[in-house]
C-alpha positions as CSV (number, residue, x, y, z in Angstrom):
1,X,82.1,40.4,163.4
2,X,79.2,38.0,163.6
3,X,76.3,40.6,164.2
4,X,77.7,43.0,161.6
5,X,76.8,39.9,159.0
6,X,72.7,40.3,159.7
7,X,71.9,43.5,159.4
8,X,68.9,43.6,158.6
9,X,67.9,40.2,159.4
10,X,64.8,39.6,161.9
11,X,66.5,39.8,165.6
12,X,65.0,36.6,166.8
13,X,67.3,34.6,164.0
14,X,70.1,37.1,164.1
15,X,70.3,36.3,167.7
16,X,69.9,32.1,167.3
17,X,72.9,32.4,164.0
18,X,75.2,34.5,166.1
19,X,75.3,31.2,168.7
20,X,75.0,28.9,166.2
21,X,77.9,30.4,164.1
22,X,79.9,31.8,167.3
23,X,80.1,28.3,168.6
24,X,81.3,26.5,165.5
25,X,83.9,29.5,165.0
26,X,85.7,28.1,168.4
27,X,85.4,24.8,167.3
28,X,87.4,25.9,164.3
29,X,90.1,27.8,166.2
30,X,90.7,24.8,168.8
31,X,91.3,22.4,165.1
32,X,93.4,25.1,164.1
33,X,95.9,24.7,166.7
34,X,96.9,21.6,165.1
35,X,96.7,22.2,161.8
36,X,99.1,25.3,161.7
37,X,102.0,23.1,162.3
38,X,100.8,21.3,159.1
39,X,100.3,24.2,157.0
40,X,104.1,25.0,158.0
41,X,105.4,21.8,156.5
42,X,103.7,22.5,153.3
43,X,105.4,25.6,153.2
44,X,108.8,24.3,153.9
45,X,108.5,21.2,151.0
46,X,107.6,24.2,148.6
47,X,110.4,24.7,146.5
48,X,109.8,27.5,143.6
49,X,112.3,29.4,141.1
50,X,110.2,32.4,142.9
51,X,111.3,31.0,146.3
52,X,109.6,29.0,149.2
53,X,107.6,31.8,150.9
54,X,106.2,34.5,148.4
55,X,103.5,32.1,146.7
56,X,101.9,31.1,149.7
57,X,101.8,35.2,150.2
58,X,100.8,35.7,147.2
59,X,98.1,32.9,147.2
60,X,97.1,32.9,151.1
61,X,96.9,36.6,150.9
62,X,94.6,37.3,147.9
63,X,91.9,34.3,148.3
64,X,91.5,35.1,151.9
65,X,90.9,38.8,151.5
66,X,88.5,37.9,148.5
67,X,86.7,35.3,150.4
68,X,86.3,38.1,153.4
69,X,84.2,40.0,151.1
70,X,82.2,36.8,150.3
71,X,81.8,36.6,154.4
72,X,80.9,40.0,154.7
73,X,78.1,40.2,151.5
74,X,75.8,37.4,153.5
75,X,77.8,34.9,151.0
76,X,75.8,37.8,148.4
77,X,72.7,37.8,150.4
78,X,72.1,34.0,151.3
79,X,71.7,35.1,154.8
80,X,68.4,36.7,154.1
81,X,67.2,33.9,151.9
82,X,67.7,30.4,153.5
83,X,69.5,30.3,157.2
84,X,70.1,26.7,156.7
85,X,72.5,26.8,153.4
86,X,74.0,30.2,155.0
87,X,75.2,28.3,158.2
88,X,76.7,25.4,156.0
89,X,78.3,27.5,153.3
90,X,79.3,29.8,156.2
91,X,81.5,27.1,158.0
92,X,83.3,26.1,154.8
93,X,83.9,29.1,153.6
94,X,85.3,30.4,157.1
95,X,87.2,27.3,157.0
96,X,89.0,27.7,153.9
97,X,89.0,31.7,155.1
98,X,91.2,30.3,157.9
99,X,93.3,27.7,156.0
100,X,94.6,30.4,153.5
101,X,95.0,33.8,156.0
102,X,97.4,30.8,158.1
103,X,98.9,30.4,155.3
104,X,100.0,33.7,154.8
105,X,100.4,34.5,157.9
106,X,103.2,31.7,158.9
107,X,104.8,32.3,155.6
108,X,105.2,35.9,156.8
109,X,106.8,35.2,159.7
110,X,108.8,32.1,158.5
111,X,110.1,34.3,155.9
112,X,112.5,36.0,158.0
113,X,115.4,33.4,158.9
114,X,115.0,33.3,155.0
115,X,116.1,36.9,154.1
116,X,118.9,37.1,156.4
117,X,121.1,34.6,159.0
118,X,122.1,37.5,161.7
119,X,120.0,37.6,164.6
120,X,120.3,41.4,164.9
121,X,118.9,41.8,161.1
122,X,116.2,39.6,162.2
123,X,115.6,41.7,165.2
124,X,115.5,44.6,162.8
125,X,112.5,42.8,160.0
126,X,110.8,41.4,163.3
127,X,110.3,45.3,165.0
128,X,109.1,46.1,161.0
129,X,106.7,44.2,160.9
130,X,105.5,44.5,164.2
131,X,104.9,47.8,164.1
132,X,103.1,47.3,160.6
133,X,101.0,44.9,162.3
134,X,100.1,47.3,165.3
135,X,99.6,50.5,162.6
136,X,97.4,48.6,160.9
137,X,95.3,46.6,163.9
138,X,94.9,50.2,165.6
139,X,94.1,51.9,162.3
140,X,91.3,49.6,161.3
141,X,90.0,49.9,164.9
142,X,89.9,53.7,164.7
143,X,88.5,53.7,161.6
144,X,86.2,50.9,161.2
145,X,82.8,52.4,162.4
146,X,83.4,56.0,160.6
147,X,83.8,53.8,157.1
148,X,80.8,51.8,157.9
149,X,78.4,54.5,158.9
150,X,79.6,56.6,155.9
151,X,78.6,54.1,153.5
152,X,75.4,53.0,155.2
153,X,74.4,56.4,154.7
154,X,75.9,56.4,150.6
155,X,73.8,53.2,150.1
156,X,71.0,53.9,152.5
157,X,70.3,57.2,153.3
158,X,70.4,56.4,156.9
159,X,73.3,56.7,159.5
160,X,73.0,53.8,161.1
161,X,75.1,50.3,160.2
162,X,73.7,48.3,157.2
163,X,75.0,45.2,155.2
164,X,76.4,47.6,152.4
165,X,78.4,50.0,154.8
166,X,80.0,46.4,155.9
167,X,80.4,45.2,152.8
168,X,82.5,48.2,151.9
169,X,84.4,47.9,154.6
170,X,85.4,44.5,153.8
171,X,86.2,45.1,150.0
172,X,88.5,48.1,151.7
173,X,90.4,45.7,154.0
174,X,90.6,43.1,151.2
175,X,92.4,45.6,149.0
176,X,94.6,47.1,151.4
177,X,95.1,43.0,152.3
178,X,95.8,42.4,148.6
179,X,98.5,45.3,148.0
180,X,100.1,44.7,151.0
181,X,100.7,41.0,150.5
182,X,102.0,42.2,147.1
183,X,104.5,44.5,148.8
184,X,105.6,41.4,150.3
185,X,106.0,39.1,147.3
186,X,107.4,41.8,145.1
187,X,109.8,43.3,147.2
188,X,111.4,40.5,149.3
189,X,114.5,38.5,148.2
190,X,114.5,34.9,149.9
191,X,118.2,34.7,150.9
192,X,119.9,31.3,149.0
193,X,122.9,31.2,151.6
194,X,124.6,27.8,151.9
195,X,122.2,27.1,155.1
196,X,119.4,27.3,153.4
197,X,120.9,25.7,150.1
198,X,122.4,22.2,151.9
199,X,119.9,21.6,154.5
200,X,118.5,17.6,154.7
201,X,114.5,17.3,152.9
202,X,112.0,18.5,155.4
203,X,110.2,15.2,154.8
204,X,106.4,15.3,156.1
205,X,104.6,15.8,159.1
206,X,106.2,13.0,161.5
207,X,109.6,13.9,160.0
208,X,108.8,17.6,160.8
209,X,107.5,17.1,164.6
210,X,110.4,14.6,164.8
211,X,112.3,17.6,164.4
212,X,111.4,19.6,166.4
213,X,110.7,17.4,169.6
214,X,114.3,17.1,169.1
215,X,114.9,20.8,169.5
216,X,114.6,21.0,172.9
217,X,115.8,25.3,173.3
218,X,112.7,25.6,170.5
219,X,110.4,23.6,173.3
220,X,112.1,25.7,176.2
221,X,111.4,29.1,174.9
222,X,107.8,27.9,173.5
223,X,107.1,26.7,177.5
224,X,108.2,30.1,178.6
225,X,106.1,31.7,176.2
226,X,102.8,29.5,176.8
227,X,102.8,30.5,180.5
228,X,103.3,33.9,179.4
229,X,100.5,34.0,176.8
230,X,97.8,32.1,179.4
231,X,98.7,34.3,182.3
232,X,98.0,37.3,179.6
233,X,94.8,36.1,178.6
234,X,94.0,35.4,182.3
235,X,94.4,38.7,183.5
236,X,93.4,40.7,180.6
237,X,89.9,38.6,179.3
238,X,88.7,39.7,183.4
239,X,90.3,43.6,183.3
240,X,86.4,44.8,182.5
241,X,85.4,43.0,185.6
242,X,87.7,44.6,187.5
243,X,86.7,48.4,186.4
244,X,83.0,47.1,186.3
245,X,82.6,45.3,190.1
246,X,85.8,46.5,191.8
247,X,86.3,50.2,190.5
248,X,82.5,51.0,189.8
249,X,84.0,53.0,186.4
250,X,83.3,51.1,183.4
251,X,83.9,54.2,181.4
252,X,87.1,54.2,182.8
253,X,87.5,50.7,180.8
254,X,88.8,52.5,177.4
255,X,91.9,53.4,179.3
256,X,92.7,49.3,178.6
257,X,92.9,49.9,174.8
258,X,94.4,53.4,175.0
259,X,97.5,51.9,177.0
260,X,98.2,49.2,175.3
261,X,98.3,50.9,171.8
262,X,100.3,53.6,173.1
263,X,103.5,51.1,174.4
264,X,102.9,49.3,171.5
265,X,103.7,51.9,168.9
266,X,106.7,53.2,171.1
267,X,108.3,50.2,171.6
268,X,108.1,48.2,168.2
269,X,110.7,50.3,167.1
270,X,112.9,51.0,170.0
271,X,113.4,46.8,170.6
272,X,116.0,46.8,167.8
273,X,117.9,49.8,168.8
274,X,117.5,48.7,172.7
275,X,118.9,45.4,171.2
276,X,121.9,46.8,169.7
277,X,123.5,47.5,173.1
278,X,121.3,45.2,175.6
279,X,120.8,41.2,174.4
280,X,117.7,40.6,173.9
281,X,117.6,37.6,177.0
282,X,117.8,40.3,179.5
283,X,115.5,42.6,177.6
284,X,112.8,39.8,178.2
285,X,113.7,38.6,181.7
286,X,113.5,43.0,182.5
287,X,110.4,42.8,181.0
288,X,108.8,40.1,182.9
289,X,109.9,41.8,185.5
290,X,107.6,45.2,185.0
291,X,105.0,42.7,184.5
292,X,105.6,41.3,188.3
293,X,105.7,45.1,189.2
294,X,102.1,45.5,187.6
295,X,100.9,42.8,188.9
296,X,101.7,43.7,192.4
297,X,100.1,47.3,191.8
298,X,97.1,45.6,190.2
299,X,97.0,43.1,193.9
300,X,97.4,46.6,196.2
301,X,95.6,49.2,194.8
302,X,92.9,47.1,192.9
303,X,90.5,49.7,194.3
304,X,92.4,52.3,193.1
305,X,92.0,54.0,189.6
306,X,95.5,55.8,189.6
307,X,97.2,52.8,191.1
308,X,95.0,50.5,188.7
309,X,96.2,53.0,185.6
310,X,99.9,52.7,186.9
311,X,99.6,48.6,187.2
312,X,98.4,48.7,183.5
313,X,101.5,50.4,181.7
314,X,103.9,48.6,183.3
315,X,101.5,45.5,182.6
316,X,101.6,46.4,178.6
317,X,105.0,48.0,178.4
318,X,106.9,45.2,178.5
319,X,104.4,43.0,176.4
320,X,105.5,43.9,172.8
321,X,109.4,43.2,173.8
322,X,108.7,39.5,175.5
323,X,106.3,38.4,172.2
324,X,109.8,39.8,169.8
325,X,112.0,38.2,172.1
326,X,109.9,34.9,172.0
327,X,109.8,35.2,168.2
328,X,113.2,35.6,167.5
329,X,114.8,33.1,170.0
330,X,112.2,30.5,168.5
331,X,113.6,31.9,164.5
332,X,117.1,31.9,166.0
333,X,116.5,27.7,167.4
334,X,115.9,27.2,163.5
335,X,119.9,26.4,163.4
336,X,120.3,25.1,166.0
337,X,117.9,22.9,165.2
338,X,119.8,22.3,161.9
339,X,123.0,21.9,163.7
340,X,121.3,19.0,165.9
341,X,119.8,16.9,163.3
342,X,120.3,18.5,159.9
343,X,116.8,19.7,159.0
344,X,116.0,23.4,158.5
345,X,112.0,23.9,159.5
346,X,111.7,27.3,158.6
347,X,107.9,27.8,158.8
348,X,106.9,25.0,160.9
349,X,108.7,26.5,163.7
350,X,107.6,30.1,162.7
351,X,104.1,28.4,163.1
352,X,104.7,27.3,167.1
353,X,104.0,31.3,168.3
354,X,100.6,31.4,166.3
355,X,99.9,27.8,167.6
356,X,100.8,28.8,171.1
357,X,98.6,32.0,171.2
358,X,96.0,30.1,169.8
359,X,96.0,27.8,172.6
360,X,96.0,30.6,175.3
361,X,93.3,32.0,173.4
362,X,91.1,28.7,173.8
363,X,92.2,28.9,177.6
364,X,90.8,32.5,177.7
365,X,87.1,31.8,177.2
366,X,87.3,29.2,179.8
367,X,89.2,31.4,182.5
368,X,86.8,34.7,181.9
369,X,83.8,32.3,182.5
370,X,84.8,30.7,185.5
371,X,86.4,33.8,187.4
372,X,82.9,35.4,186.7
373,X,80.8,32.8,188.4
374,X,83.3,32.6,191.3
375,X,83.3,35.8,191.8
376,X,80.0,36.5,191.5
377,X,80.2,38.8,188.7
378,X,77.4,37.6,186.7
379,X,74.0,38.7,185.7
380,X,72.2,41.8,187.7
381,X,75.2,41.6,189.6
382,X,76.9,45.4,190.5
383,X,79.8,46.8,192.3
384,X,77.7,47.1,195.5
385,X,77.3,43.9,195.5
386,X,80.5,42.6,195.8
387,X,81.5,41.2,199.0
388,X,85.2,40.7,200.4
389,X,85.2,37.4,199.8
390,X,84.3,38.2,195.6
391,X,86.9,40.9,195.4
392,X,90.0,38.5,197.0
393,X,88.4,35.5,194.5
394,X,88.7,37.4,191.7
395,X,92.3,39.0,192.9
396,X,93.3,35.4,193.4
397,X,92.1,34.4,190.3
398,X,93.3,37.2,188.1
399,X,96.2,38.5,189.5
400,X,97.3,36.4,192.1
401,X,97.5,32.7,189.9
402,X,99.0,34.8,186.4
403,X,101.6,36.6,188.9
404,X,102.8,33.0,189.5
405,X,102.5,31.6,186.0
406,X,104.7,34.6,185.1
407,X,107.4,34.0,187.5
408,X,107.3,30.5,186.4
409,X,107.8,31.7,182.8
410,X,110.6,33.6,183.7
411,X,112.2,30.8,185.7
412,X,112.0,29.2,182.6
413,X,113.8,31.1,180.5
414,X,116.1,32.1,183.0
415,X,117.0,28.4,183.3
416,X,116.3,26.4,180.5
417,X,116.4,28.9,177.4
418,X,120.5,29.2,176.1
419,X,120.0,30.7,172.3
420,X,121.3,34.2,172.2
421,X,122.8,36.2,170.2
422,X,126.6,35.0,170.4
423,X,125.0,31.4,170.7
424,X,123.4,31.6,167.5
425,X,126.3,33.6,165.4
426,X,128.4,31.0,167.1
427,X,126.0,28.1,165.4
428,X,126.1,29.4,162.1
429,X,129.9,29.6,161.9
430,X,129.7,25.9,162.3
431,X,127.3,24.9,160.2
432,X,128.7,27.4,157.3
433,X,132.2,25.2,158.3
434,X,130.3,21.8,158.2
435,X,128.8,22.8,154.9
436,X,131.5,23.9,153.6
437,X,133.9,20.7,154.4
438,X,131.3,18.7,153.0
439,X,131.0,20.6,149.6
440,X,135.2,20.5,149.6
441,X,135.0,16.6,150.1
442,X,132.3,16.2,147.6
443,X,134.4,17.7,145.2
């Protein structure tokens, strides 16, 4: 994103605000990871005739696509007139960017215990949007430079990237943002069932962390799911290593996105028929399990393309139905949370997985550095280069260390994690008979 915002600017300041602005950008995603669980309790305090969700939609949606445009113009062209304001306006705006697109996107997710209390419904709106999500991730990426170059030439004349093809771009994803959060607000119904109606005041921030602390299968399944998401990052931030130093075929590397966009579109929408007849526990311990199978392709045939290739779909299959598992065990833990102290924190918990990636996503920078200095993969560095002792460093580090954080994850939730299904449908029969006792001795 950040060299698309200076076309056009000299190359020896484009180069110095791409570090400057790249490096304050992480700063902002490590705060982040803490202030997502506070955005969630605003969300859950918000009580509106129009419902607790659809204006933070509605609002989160629209000022973050607007201010992407702002982000995309230069902030109209500042970029090219004083570097100094552009870097400070830049932060802030970014910030607030970030604030509001949180905002709507944990208010997306947190609206789904809200439209319906059965965990197979929710399995049902979770596979939606997911493979909305995945449509719309792949389609931009597919269709991002042809829009851009198009433009550039409508403005310029030329073929070649410029600040208006961007700019257009931006103004295209802000719209599409702005209908689609629309969609959303305008054609959702919050549910006002008696759980939702009788639950205790979220209270603030230290009420809402109280809360959860307390829930202890929410903490289980959000440990299974950290290991998980840091051996991901792990293994997939080092993949171009491996086709680069290892496999001598860095054009071979596209093969990483192809797979992975494939699985995802196929099996979005086969987790909630799959969970019909299989719960969804065992669909994520089985798919852990393909992930130990890749890795173990990945460990013996690392110098293998067609064994590599192999490792790598049964590395991504699995991948889209462990991150719905993880999202509806941690929606389903909502009441059983409410069961265990009262409290019903909707999007604060809905704001854990978001939290969670973000903090493997702060590991990843971290990990892809330090495998590539102790590996040797660094500067003129090729595949002939590469010694025995490189190649088993970097199998260690990327395959042979995730492979153990992912058993570890499954251990977890083969242990620890009890909400299913029948657990949950089992946990709102008794709250709906608690409720309803205490509504009969009211009156």
């Amino acid at each position: 994103m950040t060299s698309s915002l200076f076309a056009g600017v000299d190359k020896g300041i484009a180069t110095k605000l791409i570090g400057i602005i790249t490096s304050l950008v992480v700063i902002i995603r490590i705060a982040e990871i803490f202030i997502d669980p506070l955005l969630g309790n605003i969300i859950d305090n918000t009580n509106t005739k129009w419902g607790r969700f659809k204006p933070w939609q509605l609002i989160g949606g629209t000022v973050s696509a607007l201010l992407l445009v702002v982000v995309y113009t230069g902030l109209f062209g500042l970029v090219n007139v004083n570097t100094t304001w552009f870097i400070v306006l830049f932060v802030v705006v970014f910030i607030v960017l970030d604030v509001f697109y949180s905002l709507r996107d944990i208010s997306y997710w947190g609206m789904i215990p809200a439209l319906s209390n059965d965990s197979h419904e929710r399995s049902t709106y979770t596979a939606l949007g997911s493979f909305g999500g995945s449509i719309g991730y792949n389609g931009l990426t597919i269709i991002v430079i042809p829009i851009v170059t198009y433009f550039s030439f409508v403005f310029t004349g030329n073929r070649t990237e410029s600040q208006s093809g961007w700019t257009c771009f931006a103004i295209i994803v802000a719209i599409l943002g702005i209908l689609t959060v629309c969609s959303v607000a305008f054609g959702t119904k919050e549910s006002s069932s008696t759980l939702r109606a009788n639950a205790e005041e979220n209270g603030g921030p230290l009420a809402a962390f109280k809360a959860l602390a307390q829930n202890d299968q929410l903490l289980w399944v959000a440990l299974s799911y950290l290991l998980y998401a840091i051996a991901n990052v792990a293994t997939t931030g080092v993949l171009m290593y491996l086709f680069k130093y290892i496999l001598n075929n860095s054009n071979a590397y596209s093969i990483v996105g192809v797979i992975p966009v494939i699985t995802g579109l196929i099996m979005a929408p086969a987790y909630p028929v799959l969970n019909k007849r299989i719960p969804r526990r065992y669909l994520y311990l089985g798919g852990m399990a393909l992930m130990i199978i890749g890795y173990l392709l990945f460990i013996i045939g690392s110098s293998s393309l067609p064994m590599v290739t192999v490792g790598l779909v049964f590395f991504y299959l699995p991948q889209t139905f462990i991150q719905m598992t993880a999202i509806l065990s941690l929606t389903d833990s909502i009441e059983y949370g409410q069961l265990k102290n009262g409290k019903r924190n909707e999007a604060v918990t809905l704001s854990v997985r978001p939290m969670l990636d973000k903090i493997a996503g702060a590991c990843s920078n971290g990990i892809v550095g330090f495998v590539a200095v102790a590996a040797g993969m660094i500067g003129n560095a090729t595949a002939a280069d590469m010694t025995a002792s490189n190649i088993h460093t970097f199998q260690i580090c990327a395959f042979y260390v995730p492979l153990a954080v992912i058993v570890l994850s499954l251990l977890v939730f083969l242990f620890k994690v009890k909400i299913s299904e029948k657990m949950h449908d089992d946990i709102v029969r008794q709250l709906e008979s608690q409720l309803a006792q205490g509504e009969s001795s009211e009156s």
